[in-house]
C-alpha positions in Angstrom: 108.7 118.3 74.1 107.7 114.6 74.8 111.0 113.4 72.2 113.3 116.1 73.8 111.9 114.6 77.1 112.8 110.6 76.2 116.6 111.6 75.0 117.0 113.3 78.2 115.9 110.3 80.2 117.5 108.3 77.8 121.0 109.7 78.4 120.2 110.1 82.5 119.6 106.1 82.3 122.8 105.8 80.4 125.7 108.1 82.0 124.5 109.2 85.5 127.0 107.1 86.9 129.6 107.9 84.8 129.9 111.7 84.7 133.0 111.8 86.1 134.8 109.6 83.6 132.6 111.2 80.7 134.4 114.8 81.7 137.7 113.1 81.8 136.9 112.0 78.4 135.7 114.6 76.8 132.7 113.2 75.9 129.5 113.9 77.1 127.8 113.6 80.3 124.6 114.2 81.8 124.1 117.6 83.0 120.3 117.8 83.9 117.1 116.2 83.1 113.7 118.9 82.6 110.8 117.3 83.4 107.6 119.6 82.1 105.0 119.5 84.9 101.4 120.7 85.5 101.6 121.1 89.2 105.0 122.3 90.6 104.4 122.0 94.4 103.0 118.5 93.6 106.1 117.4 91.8 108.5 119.3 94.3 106.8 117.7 97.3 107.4 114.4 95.6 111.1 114.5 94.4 111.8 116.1 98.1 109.5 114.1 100.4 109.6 110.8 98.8 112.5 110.2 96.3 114.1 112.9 99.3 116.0 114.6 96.4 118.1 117.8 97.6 116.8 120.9 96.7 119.2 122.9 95.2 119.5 126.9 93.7 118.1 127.9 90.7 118.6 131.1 88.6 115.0 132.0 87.4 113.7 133.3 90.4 110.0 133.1 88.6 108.3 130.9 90.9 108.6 128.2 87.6 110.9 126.4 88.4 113.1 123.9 91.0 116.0 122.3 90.9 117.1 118.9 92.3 120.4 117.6 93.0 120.6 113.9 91.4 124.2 112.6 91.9 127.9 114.5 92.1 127.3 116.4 89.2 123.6 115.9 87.9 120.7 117.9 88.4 116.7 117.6 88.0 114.6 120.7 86.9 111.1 121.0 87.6 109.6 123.0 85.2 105.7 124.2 85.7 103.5 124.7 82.5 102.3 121.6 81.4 98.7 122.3 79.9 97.8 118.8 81.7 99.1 115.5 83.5 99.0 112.3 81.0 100.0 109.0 81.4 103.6 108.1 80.0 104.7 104.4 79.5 107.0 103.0 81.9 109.6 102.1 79.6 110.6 106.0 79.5 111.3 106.2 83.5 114.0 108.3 85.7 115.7 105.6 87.4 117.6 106.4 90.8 120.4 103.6 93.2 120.3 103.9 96.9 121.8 101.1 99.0 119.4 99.9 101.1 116.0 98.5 98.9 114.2 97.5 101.8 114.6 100.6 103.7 113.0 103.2 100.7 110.5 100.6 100.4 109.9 101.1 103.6 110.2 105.0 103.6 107.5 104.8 101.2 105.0 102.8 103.0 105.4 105.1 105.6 104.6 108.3 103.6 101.9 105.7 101.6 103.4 106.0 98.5 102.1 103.4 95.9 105.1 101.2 94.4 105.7 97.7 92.9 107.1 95.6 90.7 107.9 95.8 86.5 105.1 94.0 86.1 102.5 96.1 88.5 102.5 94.0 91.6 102.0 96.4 94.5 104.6 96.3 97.1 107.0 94.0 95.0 109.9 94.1 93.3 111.4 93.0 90.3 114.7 91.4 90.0 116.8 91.8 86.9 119.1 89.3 85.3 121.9 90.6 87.1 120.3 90.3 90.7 119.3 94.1 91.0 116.2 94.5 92.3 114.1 97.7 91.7 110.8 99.2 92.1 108.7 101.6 90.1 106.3 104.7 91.0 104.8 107.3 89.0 105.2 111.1 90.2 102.5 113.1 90.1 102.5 113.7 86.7 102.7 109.8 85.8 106.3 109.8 84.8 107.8 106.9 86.3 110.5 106.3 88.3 112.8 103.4 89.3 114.2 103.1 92.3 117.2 100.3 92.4 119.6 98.7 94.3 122.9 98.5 91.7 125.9 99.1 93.4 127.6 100.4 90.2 
């Protein structure tokens, strides 16, 4: 699970962006990412309240799982039955764009949402080599997220 897990967020990190020109191509593109969880109303309250993901259909109907909308044609599963939550390192993360940095950062003060930089300052950011700058948290099952501000 954990190596099917890290080629999924592998290829979201790669081609989320670039679904569109991936179809056009032929080759592939990121449909969805499964994320295997212990708690599902912890991790749906997360990826709706704070990352304010949009919740979208799904075709189980078991009570299992929820789906997320990601991007224009991307989605995020959450999948309930993890036996427990353990910690994951930070190099394996979801990572998500919005425009305005200061204003998530801001949204998740206000909902007291723990965040910081790359290297674990709390309430900072990190800037990459190409000026990005991005934060990480951890959902409730420690996966980690990063939330950036790349144009792309």
């Amino acid at each position: 699970m954990k190596k099917t897990l890290c080629s999924g967020l592998v290829g979201l990190s790669i081609a989320l962006s670039s679904a569109g020109t991936a179809l056009a191509q032929n080759t592939p593109a990121v449909s969805h990412v499964a994320l295997y969880v212990f708690d599902l109303q912890k991790s749906v309250d997360f990826y709706g309240k704070v990352l304010e993901l949009q919740q979208i259909p799904e075709p189980f109907k078991d009570g299992r799982h929820v789906w997320f909308r990601m991007g224009p044609h991307s989605q995020l599963h959450i999948i309930q039955g993890a036996a427990k939550v353990e910690p994951h390192d930070k190099n394996m993360h979801l990572a998500f764009s919005v425009k305005d940095l200061k204003k998530f950062t801001a949204h998740l003060d206000h909902l007291a949402t723990p965040y910081g930089s790359w290297a674990g300052l709390s309430k900072e950011s990190t800037a990459r080599p190409d000026g990005v700058k991005q934060v990480y948290l951890q959902d409730p099952d420690n996966f980690w997220v990063e939330v950036n501000d790349d144009p792309f």
